[in-house]
N, C-alpha and C positions, 0 to 999 in steps of 0.2 A: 576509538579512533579520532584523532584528530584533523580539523582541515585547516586552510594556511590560511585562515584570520586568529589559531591558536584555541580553536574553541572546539568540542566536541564535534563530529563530524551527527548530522540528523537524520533521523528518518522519517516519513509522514506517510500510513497509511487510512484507509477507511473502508468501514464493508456497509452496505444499507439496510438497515432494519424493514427487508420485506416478509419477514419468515422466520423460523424458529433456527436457528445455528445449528448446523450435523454433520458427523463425521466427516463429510467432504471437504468443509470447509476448516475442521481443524486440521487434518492431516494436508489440505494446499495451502493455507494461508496461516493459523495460530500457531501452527510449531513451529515455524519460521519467526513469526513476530517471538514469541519466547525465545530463542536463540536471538535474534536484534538486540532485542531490550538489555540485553550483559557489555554490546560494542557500541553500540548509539544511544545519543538523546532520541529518546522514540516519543512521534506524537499520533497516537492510536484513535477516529472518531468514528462519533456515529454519524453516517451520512444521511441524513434525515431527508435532506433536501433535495438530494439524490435519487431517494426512493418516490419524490413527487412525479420525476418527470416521467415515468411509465407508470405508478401507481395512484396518479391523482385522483379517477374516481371511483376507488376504493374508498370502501372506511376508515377514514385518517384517523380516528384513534387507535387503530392497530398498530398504528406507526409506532409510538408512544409504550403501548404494551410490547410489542418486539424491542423498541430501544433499552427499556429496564430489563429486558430477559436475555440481553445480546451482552453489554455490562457482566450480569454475574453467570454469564458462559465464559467470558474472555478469563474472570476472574477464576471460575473453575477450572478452565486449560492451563493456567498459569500464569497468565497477563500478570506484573508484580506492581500493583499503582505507586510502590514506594521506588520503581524505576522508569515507569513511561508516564506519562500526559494524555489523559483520558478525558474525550471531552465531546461534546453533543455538536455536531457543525453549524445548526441552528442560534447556538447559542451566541455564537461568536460569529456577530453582524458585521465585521472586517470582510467576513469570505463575502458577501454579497459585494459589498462598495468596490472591491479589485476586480470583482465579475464582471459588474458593470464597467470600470474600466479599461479593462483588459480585450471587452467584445468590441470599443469603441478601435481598438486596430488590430483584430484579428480577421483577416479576409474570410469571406463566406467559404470561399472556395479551399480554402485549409479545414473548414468542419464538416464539407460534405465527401470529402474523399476520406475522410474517417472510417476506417471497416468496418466496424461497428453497429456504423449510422445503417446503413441498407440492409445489415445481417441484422440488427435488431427488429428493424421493420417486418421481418421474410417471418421471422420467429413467433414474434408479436402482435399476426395480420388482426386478432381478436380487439385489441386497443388500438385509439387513436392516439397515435405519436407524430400527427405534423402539428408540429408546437414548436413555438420556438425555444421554451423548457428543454425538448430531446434535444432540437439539434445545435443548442449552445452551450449539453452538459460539458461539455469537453473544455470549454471555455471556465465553467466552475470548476472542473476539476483541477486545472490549469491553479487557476485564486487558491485553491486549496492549499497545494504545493506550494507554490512557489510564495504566498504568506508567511509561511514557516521558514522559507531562506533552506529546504530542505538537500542534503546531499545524495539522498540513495530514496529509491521509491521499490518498494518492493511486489514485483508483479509477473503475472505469468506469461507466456510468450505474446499468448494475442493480446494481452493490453501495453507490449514495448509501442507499439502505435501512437498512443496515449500519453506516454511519455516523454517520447520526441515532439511530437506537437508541443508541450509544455515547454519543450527546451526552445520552439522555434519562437511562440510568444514571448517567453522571456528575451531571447537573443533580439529579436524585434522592438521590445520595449527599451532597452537598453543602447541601440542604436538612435531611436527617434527620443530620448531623453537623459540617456546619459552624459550626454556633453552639456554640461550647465554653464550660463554666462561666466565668460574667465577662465573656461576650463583648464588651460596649457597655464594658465598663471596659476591658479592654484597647485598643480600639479608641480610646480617646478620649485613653490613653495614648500610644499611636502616633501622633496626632495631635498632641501637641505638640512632637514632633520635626520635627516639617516646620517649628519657628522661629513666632514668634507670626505674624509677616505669612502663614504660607502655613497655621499653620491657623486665624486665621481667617478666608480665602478658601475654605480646603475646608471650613468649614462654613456659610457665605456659599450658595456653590456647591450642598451638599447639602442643603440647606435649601429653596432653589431647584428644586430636579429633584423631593424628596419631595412638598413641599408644590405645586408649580405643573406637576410633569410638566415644566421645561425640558430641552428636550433638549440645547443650548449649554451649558448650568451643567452638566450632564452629563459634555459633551468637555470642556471646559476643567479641572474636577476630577481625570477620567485625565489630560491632559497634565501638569500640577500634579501628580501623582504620580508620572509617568517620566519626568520629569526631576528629581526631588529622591535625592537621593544618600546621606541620612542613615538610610534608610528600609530596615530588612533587608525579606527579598525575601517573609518569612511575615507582618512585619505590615502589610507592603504588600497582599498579597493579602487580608489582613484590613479594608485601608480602602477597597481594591475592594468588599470585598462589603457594609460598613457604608454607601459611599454609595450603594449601590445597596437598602441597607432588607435583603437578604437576609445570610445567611452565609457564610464565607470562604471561598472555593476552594480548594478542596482538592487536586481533581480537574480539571484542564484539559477542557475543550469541545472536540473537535476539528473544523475544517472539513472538510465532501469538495474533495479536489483534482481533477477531472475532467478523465482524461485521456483521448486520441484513443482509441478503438474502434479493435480490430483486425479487419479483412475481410480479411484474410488468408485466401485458400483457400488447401486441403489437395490433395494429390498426387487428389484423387478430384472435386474441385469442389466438395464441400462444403469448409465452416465446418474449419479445421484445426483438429486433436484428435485427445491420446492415444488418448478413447476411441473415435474410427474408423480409427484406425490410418491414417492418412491426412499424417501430419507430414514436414517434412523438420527434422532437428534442427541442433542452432546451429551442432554440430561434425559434421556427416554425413561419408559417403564422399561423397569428389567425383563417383565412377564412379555413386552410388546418385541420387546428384540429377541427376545429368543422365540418367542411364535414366527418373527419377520422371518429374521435368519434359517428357521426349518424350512421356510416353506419357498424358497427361496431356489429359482428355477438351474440346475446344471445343465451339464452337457446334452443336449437333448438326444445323443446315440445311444446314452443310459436309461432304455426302459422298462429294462428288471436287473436287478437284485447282482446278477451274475454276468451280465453284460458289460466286457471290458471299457474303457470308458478315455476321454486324453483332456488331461486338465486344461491345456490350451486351450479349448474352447468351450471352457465351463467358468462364469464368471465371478461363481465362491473362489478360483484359486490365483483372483486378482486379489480379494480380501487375503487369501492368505500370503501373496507377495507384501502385504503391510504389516500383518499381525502375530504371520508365525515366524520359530528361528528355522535354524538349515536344519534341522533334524525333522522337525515336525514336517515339512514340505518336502523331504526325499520321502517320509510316510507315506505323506498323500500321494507324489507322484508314481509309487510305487503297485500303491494298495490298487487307485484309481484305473491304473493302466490292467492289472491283473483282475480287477474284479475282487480285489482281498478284502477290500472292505467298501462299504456301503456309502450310498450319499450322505447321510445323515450322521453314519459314522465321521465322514469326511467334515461335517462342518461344528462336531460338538467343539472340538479347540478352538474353535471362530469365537463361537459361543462365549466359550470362557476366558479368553480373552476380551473379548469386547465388553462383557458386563465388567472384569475386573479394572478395565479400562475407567468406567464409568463411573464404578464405585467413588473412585478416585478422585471424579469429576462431583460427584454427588455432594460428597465427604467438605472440598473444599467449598463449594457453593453452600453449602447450608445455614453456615453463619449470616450471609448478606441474603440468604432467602427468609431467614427467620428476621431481620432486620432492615426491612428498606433504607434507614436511615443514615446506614454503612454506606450504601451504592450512592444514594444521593451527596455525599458529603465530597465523595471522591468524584463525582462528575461535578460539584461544586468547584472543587480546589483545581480540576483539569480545566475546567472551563475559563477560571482566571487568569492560570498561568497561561492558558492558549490565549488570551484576551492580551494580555500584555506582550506578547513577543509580534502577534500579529499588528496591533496598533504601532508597532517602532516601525515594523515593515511598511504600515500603509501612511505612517510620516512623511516618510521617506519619500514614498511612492507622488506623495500629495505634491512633494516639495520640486522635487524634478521634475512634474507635472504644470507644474504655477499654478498648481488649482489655493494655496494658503494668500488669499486676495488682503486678508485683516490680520 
């Protein structure tokens, strides 16, 4: 997909290395990123930094070991490094410098009505989270984003929060810096590069949209923009934001990309999660998942053998809304409801399913488990090319800023 500077349209996500990668987290988030990675520039990290603000007095070299072992999980699900940018957020010291400047106009009162902020607290009462770490993640996560100039953010319903706030810092920073000394003269300079016929259509057009609200002279103007070719890509952005009456963008908007919700239950029937200890992980022991998966609590009206039973409220026959086809689940709900077959019976296709799932996952990880220097090379090469697209962005950012004094 492309967006109207002619360039790939982007995507930037991150998960934090607090814990071992499991099934819940490839079936809500990695299968999604693998379908990304075929339609966008995708830029995939590890939030390292992220995982400080509720895990800082933990043992930080755990960090570290989860980061290398999150890598060749991604790479075992299918992450393809010969199509995304895989990259450490630590590494790339840009995200910090936007953080910083991004909190210098981000009102307090936009971080604390964050849902997040108070539900994380309720969850969390065991740590201390008054820092200003927690309650300015959102402020990082913000730098993250909108460093990469990213078009789609892929997330689930409760973090669209997250992502609108990104959209208001950016819309805010581009208000209070977008309009640089000369701005209308530059603008109208940019304007005669579109050739006499196209700009006087885009001021036809902007003329039109200012003065009457049309919203047609609107689209027709961006079309009239991406497709004209004479046009670098900052003073185009400039005649974006002139015919829109405001100032240039600077800073990209990002969409929330809304993806499938994970109902993935855990080894216990709850909601899978590190923190119930309840997961089965991407690369488990095969022996460890099928001991989980037997023992693994049903309907509790089933308790013997011949007691009819109703998959609805048995939380093996969420796993098999993921794992099995329609044939295998009219079995269960058939067998379940009659008592024709057993719980156990019920979960051996889980079973084998899931290991051969694994296998899968096994198979492809091996080479970079057998060779560290594989993973490293590819967070090496992710880490530059993040390096480089983020430094154009915080140019930029410096320059509309006045912070370049020399």
């Amino acid at each position: 997909m492309i967006n109207r500077s002619g360039q790939p349209e982007r995507v930037v996500s991150g998960m934090r290395p607090t814990g071992r990668v499991h099934l819940g987290h490839y079936h809500g988030v990695l299968k999604s990123w693998i379908d990304l990675q075929h339609k966008y520039d995708c830029f995939f990290f590890i939030a390292d930094w992220h995982a400080l603000t509720t895990h800082y007095e933990d043992d930080l070299s755990m960090i570290g070991r989860y980061a290398r072992e999150m890598v060749i999980d991604w790479l075992a699900a299918g992450v393809d490094p010969g199509r995304v940018t895989m990259f450490i957020q630590s590494r790339v010291p840009e995200h910090a410098e936007l953080d910083v400047l991004l909190s210098m106009i981000t009102p307090l009162s936009w971080l604390e009505r964050v849902p997040s902020y108070k539900d994380q607290q309720e969850k969390l009462k065991e740590r201390e989270l008054a820092t200003h770490g927690f309650l300015g993640y959102p402020v990082l996560q913000s730098a993250d984003i909108l460093i990469y100039c990213a078009n789609h953010v892929p997330v689930g319903e409760d973090q669209v929060p997250h992502v609108e706030l990104t959209r208001e810092v950016a819309r805010r920073f581009n208000y209070l810096f977008g309009r640089d000394p000369g701005y209308a003269d530059k603008a109208e300079e940019a304007i005669k590069k579109l050739g006499k016929k196209g700009a006087r259509l885009y001021r036809n057009l902007r003329a039109a949209y200012l003065e009457q609200g049309d919203q047609e002279a609107l689209a027709k103007a961006r079309a009239l923009l991406e497709e004209n070719q004479n046009v670098a890509i900052v003073e185009k952005e400039r005649l974006y934001g002139y015919l829109e009456g405001r100032g240039r963008i600077i800073l990209e908007e990002p969409a929330a990309l809304l993806t499938a919700a994970s109902k993935l239950p855990g080894l216990d029937g709850e909601k899978m999660s590190k923190s119930y200890d309840n997961i089965i992980a991407l690369r488990d022991d095969p022996h460890r998942v099928e001991k989980g998966l037997r023992a693994m609590p049903t309907d509790p009206a089933r308790k013997r053998r011949h007691d009819p039973g109703d998959p609805q409220k048995c939380p093996v026959w969420d796993l098999h809304q993921v794992y099995s086809d329609h044939e295998v689940k009219e079995w269960v709900q058939d067998g379940c409801r009659s008592a024709a077959i057993g719980c156990l019976d019920c979960k051996q296709p889980l079973i084998d399913a899931v290991l051969a799932e694994q296998q899968l996952m096994h198979t492809r990880a091996a080479p970079y488990a057998d060779d560290p220097t594989l993973v490293r090379n590819i967070i090496a090469d992710g880490c530059e090319r993040a390096r480089t697209v983020a430094t154009q962005t915080l140019d930029e950012v410096r320059r509309s800023m006045g912070l370049e004094y020399y």
